[in-house]
PDB file of N, CA, C and O in Angstrom:
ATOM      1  N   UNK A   1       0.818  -1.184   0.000  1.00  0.00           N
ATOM      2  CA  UNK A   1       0.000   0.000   0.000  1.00  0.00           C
ATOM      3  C   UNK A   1       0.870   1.260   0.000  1.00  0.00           C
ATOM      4  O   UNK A   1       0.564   2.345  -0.495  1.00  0.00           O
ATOM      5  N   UNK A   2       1.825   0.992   0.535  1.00  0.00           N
ATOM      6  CA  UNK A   2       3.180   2.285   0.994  1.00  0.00           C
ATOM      7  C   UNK A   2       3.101   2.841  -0.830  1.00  0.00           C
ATOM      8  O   UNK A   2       2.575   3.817  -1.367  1.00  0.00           O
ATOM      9  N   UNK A   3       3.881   1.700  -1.346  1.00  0.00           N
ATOM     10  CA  UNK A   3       4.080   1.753  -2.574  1.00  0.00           C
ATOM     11  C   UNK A   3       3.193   2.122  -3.624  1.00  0.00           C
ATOM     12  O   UNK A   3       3.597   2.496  -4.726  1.00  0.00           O
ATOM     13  N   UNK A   4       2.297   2.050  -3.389  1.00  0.00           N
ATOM     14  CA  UNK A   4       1.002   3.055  -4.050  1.00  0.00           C
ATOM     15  C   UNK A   4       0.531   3.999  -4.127  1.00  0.00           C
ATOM     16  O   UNK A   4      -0.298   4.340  -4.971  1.00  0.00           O
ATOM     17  N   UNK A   5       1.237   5.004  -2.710  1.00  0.00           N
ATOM     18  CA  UNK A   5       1.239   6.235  -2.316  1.00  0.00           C
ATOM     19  C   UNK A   5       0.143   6.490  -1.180  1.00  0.00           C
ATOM     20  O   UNK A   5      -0.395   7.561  -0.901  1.00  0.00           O
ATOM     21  N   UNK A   6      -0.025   5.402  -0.673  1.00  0.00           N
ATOM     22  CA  UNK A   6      -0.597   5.658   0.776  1.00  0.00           C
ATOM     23  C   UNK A   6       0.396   5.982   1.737  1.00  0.00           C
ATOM     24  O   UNK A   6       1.607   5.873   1.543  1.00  0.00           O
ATOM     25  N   UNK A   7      -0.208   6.428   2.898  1.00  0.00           N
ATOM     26  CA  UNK A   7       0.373   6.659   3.870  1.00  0.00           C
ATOM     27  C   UNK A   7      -0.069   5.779   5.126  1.00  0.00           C
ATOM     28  O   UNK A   7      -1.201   5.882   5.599  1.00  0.00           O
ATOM     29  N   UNK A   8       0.828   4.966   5.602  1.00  0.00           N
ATOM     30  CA  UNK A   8       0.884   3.846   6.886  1.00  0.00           C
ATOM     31  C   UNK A   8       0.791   4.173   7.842  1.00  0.00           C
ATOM     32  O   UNK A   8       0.596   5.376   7.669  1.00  0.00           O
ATOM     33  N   UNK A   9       0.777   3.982   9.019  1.00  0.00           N
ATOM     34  CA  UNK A   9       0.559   4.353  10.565  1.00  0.00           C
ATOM     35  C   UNK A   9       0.868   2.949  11.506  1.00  0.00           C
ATOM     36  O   UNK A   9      -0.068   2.284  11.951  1.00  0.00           O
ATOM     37  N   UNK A  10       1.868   2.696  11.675  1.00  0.00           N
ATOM     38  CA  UNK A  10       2.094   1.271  12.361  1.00  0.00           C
ATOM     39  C   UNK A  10       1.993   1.947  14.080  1.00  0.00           C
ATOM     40  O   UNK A  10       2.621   2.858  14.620  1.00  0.00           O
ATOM     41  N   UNK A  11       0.935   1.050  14.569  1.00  0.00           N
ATOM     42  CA  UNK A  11       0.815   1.439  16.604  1.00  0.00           C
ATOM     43  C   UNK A  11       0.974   0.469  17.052  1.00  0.00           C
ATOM     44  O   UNK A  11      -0.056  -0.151  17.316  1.00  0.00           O
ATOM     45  N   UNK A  12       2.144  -0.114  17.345  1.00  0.00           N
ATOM     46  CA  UNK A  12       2.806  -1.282  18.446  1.00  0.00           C
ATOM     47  C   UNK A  12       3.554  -0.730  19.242  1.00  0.00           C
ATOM     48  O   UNK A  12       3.725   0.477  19.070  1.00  0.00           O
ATOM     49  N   UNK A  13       4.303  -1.443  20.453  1.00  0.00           N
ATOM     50  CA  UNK A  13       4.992  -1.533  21.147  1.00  0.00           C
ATOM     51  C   UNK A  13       6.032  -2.004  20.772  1.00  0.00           C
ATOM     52  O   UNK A  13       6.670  -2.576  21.655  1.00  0.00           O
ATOM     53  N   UNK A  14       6.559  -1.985  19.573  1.00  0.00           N
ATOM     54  CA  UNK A  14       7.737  -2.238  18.902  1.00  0.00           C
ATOM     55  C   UNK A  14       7.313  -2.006  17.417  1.00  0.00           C
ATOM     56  O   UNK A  14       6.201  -1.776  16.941  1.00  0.00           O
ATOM     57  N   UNK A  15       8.697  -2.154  16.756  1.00  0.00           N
ATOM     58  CA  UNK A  15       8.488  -1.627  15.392  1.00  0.00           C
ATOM     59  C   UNK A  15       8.319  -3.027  14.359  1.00  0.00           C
ATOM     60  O   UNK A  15       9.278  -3.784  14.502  1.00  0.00           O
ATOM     61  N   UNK A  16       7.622  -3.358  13.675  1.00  0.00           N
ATOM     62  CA  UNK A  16       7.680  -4.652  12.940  1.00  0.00           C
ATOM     63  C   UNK A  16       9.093  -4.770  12.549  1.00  0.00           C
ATOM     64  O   UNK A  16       9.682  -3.714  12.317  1.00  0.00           O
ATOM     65  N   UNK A  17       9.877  -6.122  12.412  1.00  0.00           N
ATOM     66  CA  UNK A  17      10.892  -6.455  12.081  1.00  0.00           C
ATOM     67  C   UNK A  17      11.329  -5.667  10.375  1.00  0.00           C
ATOM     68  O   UNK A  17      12.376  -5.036  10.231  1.00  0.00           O
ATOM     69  N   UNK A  18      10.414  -5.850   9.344  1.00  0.00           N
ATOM     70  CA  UNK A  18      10.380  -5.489   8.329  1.00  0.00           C
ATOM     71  C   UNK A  18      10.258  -3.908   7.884  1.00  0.00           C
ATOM     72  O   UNK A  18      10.344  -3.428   6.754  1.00  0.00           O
ATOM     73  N   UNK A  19      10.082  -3.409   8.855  1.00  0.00           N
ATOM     74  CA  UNK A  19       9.345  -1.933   8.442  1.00  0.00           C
ATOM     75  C   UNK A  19      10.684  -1.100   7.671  1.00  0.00           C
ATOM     76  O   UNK A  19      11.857  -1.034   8.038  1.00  0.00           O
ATOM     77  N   UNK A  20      10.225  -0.695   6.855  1.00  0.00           N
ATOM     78  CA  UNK A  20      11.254  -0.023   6.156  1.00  0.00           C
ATOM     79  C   UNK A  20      11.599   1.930   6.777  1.00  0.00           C
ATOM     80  O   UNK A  20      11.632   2.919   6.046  1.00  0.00           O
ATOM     81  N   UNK A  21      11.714   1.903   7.646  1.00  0.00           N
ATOM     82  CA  UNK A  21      11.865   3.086   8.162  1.00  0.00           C
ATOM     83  C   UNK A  21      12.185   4.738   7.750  1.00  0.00           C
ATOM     84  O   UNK A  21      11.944   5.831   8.263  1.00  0.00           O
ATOM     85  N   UNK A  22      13.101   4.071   6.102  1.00  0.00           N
ATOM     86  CA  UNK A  22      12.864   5.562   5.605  1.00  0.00           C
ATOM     87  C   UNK A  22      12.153   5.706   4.339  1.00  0.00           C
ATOM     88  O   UNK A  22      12.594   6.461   3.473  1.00  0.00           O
ATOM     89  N   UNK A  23      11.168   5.088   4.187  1.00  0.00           N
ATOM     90  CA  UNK A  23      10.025   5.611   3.454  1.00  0.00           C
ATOM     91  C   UNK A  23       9.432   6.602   3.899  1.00  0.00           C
ATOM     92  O   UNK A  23       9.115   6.457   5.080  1.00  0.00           O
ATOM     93  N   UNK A  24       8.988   8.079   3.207  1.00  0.00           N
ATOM     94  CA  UNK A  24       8.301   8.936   3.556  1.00  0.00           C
ATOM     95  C   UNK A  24       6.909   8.637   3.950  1.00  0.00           C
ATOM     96  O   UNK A  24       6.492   9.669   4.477  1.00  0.00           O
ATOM     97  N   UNK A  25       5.929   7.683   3.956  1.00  0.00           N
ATOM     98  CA  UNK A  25       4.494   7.717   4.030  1.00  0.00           C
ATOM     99  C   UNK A  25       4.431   6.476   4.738  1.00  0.00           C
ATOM    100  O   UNK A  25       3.574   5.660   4.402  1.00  0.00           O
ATOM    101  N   UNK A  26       5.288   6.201   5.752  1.00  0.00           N
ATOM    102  CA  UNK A  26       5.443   4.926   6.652  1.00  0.00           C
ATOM    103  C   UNK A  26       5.655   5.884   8.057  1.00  0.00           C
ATOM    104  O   UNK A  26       6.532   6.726   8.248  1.00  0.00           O
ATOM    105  N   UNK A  27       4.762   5.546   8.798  1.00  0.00           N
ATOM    106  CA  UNK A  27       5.498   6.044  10.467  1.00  0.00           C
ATOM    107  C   UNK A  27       4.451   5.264  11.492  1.00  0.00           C
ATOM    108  O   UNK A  27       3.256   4.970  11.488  1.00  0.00           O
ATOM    109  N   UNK A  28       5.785   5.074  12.521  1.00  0.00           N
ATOM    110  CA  UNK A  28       5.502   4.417  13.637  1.00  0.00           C
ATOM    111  C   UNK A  28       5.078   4.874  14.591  1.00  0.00           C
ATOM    112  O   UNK A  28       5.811   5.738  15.073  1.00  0.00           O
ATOM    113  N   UNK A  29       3.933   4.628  15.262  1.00  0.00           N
ATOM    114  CA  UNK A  29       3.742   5.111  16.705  1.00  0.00           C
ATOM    115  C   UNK A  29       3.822   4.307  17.800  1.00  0.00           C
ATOM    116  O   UNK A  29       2.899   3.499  17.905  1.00  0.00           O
ATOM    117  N   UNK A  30       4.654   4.295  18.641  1.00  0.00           N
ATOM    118  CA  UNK A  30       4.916   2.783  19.983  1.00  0.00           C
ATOM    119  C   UNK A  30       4.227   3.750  21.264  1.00  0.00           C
ATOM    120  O   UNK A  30       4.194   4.917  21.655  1.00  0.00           O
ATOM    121  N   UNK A  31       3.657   2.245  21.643  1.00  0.00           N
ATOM    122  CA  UNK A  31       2.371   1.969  22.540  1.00  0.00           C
ATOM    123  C   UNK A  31       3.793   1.994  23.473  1.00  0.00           C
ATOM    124  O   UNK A  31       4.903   1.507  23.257  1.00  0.00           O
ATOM    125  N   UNK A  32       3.302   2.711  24.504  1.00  0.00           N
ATOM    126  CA  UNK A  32       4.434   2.781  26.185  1.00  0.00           C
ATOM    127  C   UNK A  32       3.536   1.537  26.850  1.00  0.00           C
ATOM    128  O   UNK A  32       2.328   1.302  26.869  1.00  0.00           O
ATOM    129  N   UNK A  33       4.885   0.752  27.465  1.00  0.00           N
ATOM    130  CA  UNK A  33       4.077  -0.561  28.246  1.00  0.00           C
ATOM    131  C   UNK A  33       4.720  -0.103  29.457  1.00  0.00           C
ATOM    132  O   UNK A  33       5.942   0.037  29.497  1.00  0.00           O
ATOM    133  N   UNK A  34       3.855   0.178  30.604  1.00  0.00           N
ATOM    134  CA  UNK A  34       4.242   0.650  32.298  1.00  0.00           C
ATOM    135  C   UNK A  34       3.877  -0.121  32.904  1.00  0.00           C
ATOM    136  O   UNK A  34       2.852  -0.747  32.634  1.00  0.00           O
ATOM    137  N   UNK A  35       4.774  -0.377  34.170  1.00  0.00           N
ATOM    138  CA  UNK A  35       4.053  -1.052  34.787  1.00  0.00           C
ATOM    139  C   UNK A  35       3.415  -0.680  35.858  1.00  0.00           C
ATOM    140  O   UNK A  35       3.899   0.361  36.303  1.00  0.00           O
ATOM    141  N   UNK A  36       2.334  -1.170  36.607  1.00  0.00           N
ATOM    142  CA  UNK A  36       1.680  -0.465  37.554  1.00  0.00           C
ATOM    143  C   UNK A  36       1.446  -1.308  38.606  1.00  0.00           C
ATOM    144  O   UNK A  36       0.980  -2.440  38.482  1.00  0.00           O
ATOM    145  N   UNK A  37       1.865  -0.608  39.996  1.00  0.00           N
ATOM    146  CA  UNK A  37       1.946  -1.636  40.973  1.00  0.00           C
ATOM    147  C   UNK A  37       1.024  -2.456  41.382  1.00  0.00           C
ATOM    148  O   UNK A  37       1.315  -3.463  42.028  1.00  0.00           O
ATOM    149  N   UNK A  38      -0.438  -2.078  41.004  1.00  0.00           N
ATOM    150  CA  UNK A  38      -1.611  -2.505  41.322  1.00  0.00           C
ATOM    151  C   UNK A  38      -2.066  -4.200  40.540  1.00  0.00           C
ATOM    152  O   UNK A  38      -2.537  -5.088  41.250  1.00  0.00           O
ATOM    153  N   UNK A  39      -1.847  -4.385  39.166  1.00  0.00           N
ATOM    154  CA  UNK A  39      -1.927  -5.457  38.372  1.00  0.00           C
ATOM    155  C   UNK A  39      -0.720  -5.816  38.125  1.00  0.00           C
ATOM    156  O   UNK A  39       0.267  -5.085  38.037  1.00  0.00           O
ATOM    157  N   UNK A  40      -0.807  -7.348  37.970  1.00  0.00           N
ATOM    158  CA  UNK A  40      -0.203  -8.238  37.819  1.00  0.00           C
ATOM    159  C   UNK A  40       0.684  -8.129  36.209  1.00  0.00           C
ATOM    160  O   UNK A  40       1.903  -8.134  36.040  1.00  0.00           O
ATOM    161  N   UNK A  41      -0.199  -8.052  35.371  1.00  0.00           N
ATOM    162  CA  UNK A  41       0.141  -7.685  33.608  1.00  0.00           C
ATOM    163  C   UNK A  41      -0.051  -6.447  33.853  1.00  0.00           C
ATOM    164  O   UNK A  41      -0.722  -5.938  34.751  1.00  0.00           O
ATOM    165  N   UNK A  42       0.982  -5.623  32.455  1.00  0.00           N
ATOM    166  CA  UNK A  42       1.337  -4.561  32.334  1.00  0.00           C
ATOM    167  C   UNK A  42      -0.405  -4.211  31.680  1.00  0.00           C
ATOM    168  O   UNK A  42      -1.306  -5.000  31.397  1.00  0.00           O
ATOM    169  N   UNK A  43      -0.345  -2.615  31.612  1.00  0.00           N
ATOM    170  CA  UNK A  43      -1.712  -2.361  31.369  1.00  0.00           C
ATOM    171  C   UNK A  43      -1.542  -2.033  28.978  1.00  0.00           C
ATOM    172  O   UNK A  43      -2.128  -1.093  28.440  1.00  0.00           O
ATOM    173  N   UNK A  44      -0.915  -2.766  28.400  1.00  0.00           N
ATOM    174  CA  UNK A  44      -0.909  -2.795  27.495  1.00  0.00           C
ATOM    175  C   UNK A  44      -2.286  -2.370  26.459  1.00  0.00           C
ATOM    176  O   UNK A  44      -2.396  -1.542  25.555  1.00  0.00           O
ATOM    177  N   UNK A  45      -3.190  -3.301  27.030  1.00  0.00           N
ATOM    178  CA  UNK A  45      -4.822  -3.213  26.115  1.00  0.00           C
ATOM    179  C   UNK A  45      -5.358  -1.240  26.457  1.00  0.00           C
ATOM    180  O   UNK A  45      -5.602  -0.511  25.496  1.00  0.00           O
ATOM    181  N   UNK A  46      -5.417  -0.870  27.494  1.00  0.00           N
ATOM    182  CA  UNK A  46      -5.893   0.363  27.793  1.00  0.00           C
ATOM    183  C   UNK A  46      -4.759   1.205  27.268  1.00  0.00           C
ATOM    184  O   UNK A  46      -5.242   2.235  26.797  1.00  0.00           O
ATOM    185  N   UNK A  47      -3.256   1.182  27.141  1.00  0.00           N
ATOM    186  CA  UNK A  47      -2.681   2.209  26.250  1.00  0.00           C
ATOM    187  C   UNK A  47      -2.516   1.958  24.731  1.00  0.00           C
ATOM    188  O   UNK A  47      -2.071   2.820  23.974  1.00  0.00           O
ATOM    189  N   UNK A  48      -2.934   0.624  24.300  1.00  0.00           N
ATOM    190  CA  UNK A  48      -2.673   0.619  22.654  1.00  0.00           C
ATOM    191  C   UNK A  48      -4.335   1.592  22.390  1.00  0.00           C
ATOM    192  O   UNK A  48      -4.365   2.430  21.488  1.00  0.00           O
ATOM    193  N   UNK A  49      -5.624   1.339  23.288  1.00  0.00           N
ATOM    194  CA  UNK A  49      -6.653   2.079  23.076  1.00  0.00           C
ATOM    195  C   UNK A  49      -6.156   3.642  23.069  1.00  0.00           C
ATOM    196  O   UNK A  49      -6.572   4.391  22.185  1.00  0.00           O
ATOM    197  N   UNK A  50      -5.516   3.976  23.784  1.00  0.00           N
ATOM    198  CA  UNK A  50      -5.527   5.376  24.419  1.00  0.00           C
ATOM    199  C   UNK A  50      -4.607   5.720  22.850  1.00  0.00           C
ATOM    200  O   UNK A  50      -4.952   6.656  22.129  1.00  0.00           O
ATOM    201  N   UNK A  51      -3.554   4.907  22.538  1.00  0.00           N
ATOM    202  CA  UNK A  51      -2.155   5.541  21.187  1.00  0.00           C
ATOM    203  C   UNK A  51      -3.568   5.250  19.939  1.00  0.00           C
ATOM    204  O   UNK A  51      -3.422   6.040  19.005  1.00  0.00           O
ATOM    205  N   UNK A  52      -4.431   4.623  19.805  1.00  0.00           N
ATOM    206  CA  UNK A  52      -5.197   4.114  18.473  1.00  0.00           C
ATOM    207  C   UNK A  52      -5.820   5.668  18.692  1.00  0.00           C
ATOM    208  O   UNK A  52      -5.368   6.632  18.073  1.00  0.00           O
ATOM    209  N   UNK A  53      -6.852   5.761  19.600  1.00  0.00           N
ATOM    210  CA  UNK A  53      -7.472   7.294  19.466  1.00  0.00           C
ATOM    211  C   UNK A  53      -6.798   8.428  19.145  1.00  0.00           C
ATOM    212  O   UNK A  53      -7.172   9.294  18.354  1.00  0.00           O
ATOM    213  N   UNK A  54      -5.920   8.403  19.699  1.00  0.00           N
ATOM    214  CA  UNK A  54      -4.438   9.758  19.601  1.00  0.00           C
ATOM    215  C   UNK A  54      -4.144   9.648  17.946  1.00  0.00           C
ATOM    216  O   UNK A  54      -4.149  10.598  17.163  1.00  0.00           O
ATOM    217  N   UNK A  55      -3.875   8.177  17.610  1.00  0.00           N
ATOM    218  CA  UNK A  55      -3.696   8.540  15.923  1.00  0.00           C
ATOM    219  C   UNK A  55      -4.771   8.924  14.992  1.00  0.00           C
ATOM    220  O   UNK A  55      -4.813   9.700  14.037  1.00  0.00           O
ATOM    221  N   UNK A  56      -5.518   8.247  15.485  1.00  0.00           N
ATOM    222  CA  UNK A  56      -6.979   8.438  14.265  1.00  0.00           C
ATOM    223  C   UNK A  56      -7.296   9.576  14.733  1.00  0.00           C
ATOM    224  O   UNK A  56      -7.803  10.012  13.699  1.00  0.00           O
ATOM    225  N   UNK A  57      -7.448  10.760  15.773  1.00  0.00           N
ATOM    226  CA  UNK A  57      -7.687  11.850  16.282  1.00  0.00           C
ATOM    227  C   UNK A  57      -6.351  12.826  15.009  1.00  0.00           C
ATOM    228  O   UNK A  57      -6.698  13.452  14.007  1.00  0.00           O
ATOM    229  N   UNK A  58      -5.328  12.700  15.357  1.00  0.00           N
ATOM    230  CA  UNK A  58      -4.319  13.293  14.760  1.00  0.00           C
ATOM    231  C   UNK A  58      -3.976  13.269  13.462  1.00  0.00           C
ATOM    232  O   UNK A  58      -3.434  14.216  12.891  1.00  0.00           O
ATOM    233  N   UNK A  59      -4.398  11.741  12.716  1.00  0.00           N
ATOM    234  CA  UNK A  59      -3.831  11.542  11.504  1.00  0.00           C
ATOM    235  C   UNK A  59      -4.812  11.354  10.691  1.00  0.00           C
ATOM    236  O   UNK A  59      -4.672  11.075   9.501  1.00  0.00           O
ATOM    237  N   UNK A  60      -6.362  11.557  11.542  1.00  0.00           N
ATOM    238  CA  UNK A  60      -7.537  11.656  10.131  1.00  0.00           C
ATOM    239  C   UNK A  60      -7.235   9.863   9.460  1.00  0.00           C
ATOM    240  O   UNK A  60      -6.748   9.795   8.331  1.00  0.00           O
ATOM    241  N   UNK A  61      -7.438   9.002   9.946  1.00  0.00           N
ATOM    242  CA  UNK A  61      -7.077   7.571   9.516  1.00  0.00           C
ATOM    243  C   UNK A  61      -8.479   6.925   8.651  1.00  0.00           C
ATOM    244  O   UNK A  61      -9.482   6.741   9.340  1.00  0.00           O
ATOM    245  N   UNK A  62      -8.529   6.701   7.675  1.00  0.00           N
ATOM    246  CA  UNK A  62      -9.705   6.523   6.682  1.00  0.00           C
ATOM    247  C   UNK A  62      -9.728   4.519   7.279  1.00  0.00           C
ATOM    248  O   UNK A  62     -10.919   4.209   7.255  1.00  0.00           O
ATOM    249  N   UNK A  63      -8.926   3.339   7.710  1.00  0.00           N
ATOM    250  CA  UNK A  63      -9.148   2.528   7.674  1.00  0.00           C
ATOM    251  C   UNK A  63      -7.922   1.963   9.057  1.00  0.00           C
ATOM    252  O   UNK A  63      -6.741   2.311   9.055  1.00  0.00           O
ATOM    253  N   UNK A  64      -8.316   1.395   9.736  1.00  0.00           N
ATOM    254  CA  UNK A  64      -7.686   0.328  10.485  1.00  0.00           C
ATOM    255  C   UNK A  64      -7.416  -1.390  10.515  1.00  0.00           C
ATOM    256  O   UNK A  64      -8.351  -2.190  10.491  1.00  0.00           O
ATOM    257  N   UNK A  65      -6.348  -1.690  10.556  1.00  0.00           N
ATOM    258  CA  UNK A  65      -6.176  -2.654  10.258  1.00  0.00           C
ATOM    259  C   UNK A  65      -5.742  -3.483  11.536  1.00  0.00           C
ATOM    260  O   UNK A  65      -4.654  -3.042  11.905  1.00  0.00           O
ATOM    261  N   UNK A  66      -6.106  -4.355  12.228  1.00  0.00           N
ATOM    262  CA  UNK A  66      -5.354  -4.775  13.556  1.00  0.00           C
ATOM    263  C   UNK A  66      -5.463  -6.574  13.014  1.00  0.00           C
ATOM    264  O   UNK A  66      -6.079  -7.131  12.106  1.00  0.00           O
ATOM    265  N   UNK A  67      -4.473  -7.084  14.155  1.00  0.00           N
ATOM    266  CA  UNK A  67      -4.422  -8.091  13.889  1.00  0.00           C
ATOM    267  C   UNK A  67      -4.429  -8.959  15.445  1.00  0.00           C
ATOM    268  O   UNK A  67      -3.668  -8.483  16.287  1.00  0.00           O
ATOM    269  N   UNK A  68      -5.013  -9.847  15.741  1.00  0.00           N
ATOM    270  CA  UNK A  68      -4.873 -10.390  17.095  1.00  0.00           C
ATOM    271  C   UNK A  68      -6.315  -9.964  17.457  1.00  0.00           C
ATOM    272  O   UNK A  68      -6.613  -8.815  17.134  1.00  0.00           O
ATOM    273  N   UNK A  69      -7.099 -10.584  17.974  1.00  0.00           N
ATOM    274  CA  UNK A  69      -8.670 -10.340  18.522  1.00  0.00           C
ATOM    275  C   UNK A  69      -8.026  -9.558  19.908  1.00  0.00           C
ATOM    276  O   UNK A  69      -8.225  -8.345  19.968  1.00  0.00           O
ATOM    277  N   UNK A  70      -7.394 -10.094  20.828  1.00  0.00           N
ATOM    278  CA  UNK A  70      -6.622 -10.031  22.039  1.00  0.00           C
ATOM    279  C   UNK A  70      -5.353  -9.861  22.132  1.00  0.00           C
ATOM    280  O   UNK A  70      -4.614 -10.836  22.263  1.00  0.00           O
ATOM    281  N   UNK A  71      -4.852  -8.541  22.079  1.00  0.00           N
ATOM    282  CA  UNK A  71      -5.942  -6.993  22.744  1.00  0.00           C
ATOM    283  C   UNK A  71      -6.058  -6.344  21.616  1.00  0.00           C
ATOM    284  O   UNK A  71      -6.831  -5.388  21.562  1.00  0.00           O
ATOM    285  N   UNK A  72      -5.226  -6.781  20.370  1.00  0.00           N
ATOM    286  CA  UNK A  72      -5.723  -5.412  19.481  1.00  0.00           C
ATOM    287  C   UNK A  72      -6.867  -5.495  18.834  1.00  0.00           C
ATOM    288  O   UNK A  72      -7.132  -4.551  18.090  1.00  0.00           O
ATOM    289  N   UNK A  73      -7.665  -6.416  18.916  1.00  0.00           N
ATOM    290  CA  UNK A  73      -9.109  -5.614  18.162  1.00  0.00           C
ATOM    291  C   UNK A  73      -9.954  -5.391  19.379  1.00  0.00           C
ATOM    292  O   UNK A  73     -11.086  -4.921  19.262  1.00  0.00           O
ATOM    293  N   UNK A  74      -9.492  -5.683  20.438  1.00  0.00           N
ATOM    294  CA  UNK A  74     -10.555  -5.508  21.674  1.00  0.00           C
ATOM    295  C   UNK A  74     -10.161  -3.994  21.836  1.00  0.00           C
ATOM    296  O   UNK A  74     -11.096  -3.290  22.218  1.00  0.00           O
ATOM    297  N   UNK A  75      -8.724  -3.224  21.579  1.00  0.00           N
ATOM    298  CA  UNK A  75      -8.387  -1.991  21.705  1.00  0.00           C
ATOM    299  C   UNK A  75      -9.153  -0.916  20.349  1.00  0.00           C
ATOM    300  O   UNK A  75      -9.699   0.187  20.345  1.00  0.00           O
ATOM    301  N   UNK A  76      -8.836  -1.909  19.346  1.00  0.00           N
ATOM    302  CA  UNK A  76      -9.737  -1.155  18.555  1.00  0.00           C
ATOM    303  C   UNK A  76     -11.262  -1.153  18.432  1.00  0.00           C
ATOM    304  O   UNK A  76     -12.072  -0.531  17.744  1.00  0.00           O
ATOM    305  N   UNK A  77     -11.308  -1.814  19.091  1.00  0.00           N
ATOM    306  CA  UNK A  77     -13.391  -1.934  19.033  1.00  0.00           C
ATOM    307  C   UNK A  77     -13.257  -0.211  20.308  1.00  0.00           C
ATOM    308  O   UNK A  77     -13.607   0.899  19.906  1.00  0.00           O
ATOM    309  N   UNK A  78     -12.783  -0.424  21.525  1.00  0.00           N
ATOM    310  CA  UNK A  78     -12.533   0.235  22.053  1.00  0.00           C
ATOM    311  C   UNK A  78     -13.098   1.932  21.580  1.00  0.00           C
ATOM    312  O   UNK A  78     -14.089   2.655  21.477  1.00  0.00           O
ATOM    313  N   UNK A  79     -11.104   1.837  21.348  1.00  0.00           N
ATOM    314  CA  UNK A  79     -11.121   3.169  20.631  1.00  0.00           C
ATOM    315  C   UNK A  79     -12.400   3.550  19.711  1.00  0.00           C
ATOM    316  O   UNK A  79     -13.057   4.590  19.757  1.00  0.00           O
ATOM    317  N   UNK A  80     -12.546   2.619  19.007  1.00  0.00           N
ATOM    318  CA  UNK A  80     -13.924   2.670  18.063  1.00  0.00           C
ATOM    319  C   UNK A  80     -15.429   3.354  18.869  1.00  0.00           C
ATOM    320  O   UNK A  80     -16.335   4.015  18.361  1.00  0.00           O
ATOM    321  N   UNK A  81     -15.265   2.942  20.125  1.00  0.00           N
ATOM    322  CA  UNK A  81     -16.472   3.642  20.487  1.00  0.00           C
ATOM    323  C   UNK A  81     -16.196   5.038  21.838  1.00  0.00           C
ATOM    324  O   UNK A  81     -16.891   5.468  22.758  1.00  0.00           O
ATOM    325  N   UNK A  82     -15.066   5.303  21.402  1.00  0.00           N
ATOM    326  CA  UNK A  82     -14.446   6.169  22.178  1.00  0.00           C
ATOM    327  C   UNK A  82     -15.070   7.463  21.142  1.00  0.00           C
ATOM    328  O   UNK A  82     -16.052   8.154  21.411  1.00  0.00           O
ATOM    329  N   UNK A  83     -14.437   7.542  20.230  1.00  0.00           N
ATOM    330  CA  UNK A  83     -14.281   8.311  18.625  1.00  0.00           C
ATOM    331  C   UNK A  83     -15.795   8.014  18.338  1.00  0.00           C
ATOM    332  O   UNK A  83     -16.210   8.298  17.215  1.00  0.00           O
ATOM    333  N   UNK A  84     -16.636   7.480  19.231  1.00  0.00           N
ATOM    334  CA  UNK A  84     -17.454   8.037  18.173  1.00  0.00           C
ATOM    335  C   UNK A  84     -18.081   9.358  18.740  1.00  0.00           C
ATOM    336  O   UNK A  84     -18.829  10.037  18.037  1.00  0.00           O
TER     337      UNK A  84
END
């Protein structure tokens, strides 16, 4: 899609192994994983929600793509009814 003249938006907590980094219409946004003394697991699902709104808020995002039901489409259903 890069290559077609779209513009990408990758939101992980790391950067995909492959990502070609200096393409102009490719950019990364990393999800901060904290930990918090209260839970056991880091609170990952509530900040990939919180970085998904921040982009589609900022970058006007026409389509999302997630992969994993758990947490990223549970973050994007989320965000999804955050935005609306």
């Amino acid at each position: 899609m890069a290559k077609n003249g779209h513009t990408i938006h990758f939101i992980s907590s790391a950067p995909p192994v492959k990502l070609d980094r200096f393409a102009e219409n490719i950019f990364f946004h990393e999800v901060g994983v904290s930990a918090y003394p209260l839970f056991e697991n880091s609170m990952y699902e509530l900040n990939l929600t919180n970085k998904i709104v921040d982009v589609c808020k900022h970058e006007r995002l026409d389509l999302l793509h997630v992969h994993y039901a758990i947490p990223h489409a549970t973050a994007a259903y989320l965000a999804q009814r955050i935005l609306e």
